[in-house]
C-alpha angles and dihedrals in degrees: 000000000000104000092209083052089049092045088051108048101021101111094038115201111234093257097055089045092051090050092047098044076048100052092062079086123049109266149155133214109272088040082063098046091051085040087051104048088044090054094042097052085240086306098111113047117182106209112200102254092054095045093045098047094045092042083053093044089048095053093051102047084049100250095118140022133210110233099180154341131237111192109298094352123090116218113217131177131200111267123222087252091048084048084058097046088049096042086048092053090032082063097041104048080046072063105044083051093047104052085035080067101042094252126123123224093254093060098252 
């Protein structure tokens, strides 16, 4: 896993986690916008500006990859490296619960 990578997106904003989750299903923008606010109960609203530059920031840095176009949406798809990325802060925030409630990893 690429360190500089690491240092950029760990800790991930919460923007940047929920396109990412999302990503493990081809999507485009506005499907991840509508994805975000149902699984946030309305709490996390991805305005445009936001979900296009970090899509665009996301592609460049290889954590995800267009796969079409329809029309005027753009299609993208979680890289490897963005599953590790995911799979690093999906650890760390299983941490952050568990001591949170007073358990370790290990279940003791």
């Amino acid at each position: 896993m690429n360190e500089k990578l690491q240092r950029v997106y760990i800790p991930m904003t919460e923007t940047g986690f929920y396109i990412l989750f999302c990503l493990q299903d081809e999507m485009h923008g506005y499907n991840i916008t509508q994805k975000v606010k149902q699984m946030t109960n309305n709490e996390i609203i991805i305005s445009a500006g936001t979900m296009y530059g970090s899509l665009s920031k996301m592609e460049k840095d290889g954590l995800i990859q267009f796969t079409k176009e329809e029309g005027k949406r753009k299609f993208y798809i979680i890289t490897n490296s963005g599953q590790e990325i995911l799979d690093i802060e999906l650890r760390r925030i299983e941490r952050l619960y568990k001591n949170s409630k007073g358990e370790s990893l290990d279940g003791n």
